[in-house]
C-alpha positions in Angstrom: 2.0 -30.0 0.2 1.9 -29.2 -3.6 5.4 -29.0 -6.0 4.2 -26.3 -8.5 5.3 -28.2 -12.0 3.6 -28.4 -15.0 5.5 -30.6 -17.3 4.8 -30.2 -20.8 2.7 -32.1 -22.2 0.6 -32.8 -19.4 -1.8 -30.2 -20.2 -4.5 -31.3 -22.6 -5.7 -29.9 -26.1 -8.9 -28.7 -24.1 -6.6 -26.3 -21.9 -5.0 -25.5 -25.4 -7.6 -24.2 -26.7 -9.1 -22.6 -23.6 -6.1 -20.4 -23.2 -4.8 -20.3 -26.9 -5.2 -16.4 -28.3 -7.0 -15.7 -24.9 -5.4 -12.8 -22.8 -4.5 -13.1 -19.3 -3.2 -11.1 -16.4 -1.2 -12.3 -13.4 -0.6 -9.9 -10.4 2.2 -10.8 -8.5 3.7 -12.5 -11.6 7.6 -11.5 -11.1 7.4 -14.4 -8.2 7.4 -18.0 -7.9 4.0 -19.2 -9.2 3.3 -16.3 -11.1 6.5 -16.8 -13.3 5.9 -20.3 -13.8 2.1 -19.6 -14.4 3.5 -17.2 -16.6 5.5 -19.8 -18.5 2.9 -22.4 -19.1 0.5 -19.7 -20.7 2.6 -18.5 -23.0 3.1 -22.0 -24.2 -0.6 -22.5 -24.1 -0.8 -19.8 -26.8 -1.9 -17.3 -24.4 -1.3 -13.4 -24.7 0.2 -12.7 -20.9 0.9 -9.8 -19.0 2.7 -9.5 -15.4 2.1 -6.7 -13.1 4.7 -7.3 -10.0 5.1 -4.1 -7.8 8.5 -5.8 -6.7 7.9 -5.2 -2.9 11.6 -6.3 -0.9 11.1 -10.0 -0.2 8.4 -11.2 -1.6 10.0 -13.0 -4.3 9.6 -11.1 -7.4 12.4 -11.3 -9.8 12.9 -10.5 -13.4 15.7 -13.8 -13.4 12.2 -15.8 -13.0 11.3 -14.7 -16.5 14.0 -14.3 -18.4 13.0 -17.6 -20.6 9.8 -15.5 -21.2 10.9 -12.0 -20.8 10.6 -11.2 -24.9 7.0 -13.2 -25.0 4.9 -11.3 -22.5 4.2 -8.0 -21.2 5.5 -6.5 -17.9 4.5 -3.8 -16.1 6.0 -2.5 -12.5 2.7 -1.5 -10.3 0.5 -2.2 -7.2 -2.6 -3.7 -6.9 -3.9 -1.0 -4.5 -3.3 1.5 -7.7 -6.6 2.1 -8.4 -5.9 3.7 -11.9 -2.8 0.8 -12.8 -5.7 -1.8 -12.3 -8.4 0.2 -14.4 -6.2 0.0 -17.2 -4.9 -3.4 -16.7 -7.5 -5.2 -16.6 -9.2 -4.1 -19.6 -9.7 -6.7 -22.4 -8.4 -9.2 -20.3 -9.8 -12.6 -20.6 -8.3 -14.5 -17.4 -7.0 -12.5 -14.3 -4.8 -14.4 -12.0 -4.7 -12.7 -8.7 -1.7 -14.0 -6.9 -0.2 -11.1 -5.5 0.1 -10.3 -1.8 1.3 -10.1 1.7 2.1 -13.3 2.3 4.9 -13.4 5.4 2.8 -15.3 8.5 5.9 -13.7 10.7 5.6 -10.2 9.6 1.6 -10.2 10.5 2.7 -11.9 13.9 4.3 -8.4 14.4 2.8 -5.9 11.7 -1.3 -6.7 10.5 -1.6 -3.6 8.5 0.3 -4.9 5.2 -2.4 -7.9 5.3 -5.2 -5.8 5.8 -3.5 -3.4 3.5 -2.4 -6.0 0.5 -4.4 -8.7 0.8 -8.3 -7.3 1.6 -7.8 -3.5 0.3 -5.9 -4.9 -2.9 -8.2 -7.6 -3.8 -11.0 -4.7 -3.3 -9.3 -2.4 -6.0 -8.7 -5.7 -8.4 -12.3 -6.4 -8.1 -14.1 -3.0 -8.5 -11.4 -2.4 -11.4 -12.6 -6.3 -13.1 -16.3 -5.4 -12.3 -15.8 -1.6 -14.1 -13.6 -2.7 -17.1 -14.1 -6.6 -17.5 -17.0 -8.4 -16.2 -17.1 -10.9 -18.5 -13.3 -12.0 -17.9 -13.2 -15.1 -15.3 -10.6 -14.3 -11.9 -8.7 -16.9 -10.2 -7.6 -16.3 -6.6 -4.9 -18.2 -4.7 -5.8 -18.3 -0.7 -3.7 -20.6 1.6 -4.8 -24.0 3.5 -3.8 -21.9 6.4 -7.7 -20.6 6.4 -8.5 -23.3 7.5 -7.1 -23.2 11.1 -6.4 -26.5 12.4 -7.9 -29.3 10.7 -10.1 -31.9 12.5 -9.6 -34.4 9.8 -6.8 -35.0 7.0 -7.3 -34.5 4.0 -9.2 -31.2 4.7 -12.3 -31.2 2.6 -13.0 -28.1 0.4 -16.1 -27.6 2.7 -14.3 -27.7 5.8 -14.4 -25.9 8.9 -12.5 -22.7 8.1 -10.9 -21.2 11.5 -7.7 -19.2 10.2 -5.4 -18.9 13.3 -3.4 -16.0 12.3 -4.2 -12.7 10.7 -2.3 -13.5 7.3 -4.9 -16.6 7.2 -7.4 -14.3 7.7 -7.0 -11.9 5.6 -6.9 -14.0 3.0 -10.0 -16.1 4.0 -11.5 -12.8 4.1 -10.3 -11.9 0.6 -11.7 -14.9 -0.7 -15.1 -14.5 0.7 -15.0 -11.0 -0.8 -14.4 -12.3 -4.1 -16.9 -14.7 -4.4 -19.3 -12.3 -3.5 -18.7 -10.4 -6.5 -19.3 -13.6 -8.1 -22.4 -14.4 -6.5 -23.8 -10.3 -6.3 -21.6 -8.6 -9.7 -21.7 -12.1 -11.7 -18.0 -11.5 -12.0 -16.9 -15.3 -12.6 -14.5 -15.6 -9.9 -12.5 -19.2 -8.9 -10.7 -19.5 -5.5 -7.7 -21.6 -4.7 -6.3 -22.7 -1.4 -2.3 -24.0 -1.8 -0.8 -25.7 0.2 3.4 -25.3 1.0 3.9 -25.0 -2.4 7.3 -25.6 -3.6 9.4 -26.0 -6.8 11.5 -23.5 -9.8 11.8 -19.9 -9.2 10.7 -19.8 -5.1 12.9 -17.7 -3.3 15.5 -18.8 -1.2 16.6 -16.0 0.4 15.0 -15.9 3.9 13.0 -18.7 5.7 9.9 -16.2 6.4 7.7 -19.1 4.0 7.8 -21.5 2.1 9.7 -24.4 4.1 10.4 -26.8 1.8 12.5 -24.4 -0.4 14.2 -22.9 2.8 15.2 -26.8 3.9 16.9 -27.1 0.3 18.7 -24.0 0.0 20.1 -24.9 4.0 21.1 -28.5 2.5 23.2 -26.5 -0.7 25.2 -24.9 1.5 25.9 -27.9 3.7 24.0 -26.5 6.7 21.9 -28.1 9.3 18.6 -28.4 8.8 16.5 -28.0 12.3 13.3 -29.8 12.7 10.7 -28.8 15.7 8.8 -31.3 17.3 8.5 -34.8 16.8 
């Protein structure tokens, strides 16, 4: 379980001047990390644009920004646009790619917006880095759901991966796409795999993800808070 906080000052002068004049591009970037990735690059120096395409409950939220809103670029599109990614992606330096479908009930019920979002969208992101910007380096965030059920805790980075659902899937399948542009197109590509992350700016509306935030926003308004299980 990760609490998504970067407190100031806890970054070093290397990350400084890694990011510092550099240009970087967060998808999904109207949500909870994006905004607060968002945040810390702009006070890393860094020149920061967010594309959101502000899909109904997945998070995104101009509110997230509004620190920010006069300090970064914005622009309201899709990661399956082929031609919005061919643009934005140009002269980019870092691309963080953190949009997606990321509801484990809705692909109980609906797989398409997985298969959809998460594979067909990281395809267009790719093509559209490889075309326009294959020097810049691309970070992916997966899910420790890929995983599956873990033999051992703390899962090792080189564990077993046995996704038990088709959100985890789809994005273990996303991943592996990725990194084969970085092994096959030498597009420098980094994948992440987070874990219940919580903190600022996740939404609170529903309790489709992110359970931590959910349990909070239940104890605000004096509700009760039900645990399965042991």
């Amino acid at each position: 379980m990760s609490f998504f906080k970067l407190p100031k000052g806890s970054i070093g002068v290397s990350a400084y001047d890694k990011f510092n004049g550099k240009n970087a591009l967060i998808t999904g970037g109207l949500g909870f990390i994006g905004s607060n990735l968002a945040m810390h690059l702009v006070d890393l120096g860094a020149n920061v644009t967010v594309v959101d395409a502000m899909l109904p409950g997945y998070g995104g939220n101009l509110f997230n920004i509004r620190e920010i809103k006069d300090r970064i670029r914005i622009n309201f599109s899709d990661i399956r646009d082929w031609h919005s990614m061919n643009y934005l992606v140009r002269n980019q330096d870092y691309i963080f790619h953190l949009a997606g479908q990321v509801d484990h009930i809705l692909s109980l019920s609906d797989p398409f917006p997985d298969i959809d979002i998460n594979i067909r969208g990281s395809a267009v992101v790719m093509e559209a880095v490889k075309a326009n910007a294959p020097d810049a380096r691309v970070v992916y965030t997966g899910t420790r759901g890929q995983y599956g059920s873990t033999v051992k805790l703390p899962a090792r980075e080189d564990a077993p991966m046995n996704p038990k659902g088709l959100y985890e899937l789809s994005n273990l399948t996303a991943e592996k796409m990725m990194l084969l542009y970085n092994d096959t197109q030498k597009v420098a590509t980094t994948a992440l795999r987070l874990t219940n992350i919580y903190g600022p700016r996740a939404q609170m509306q529903h309790s489709r993800y992110g359970v931590v935030n959910w349990f909070v926003r239940i104890a605000l308004d004096n509700g009760t808070i039900k645990v399965f299980g042991e």
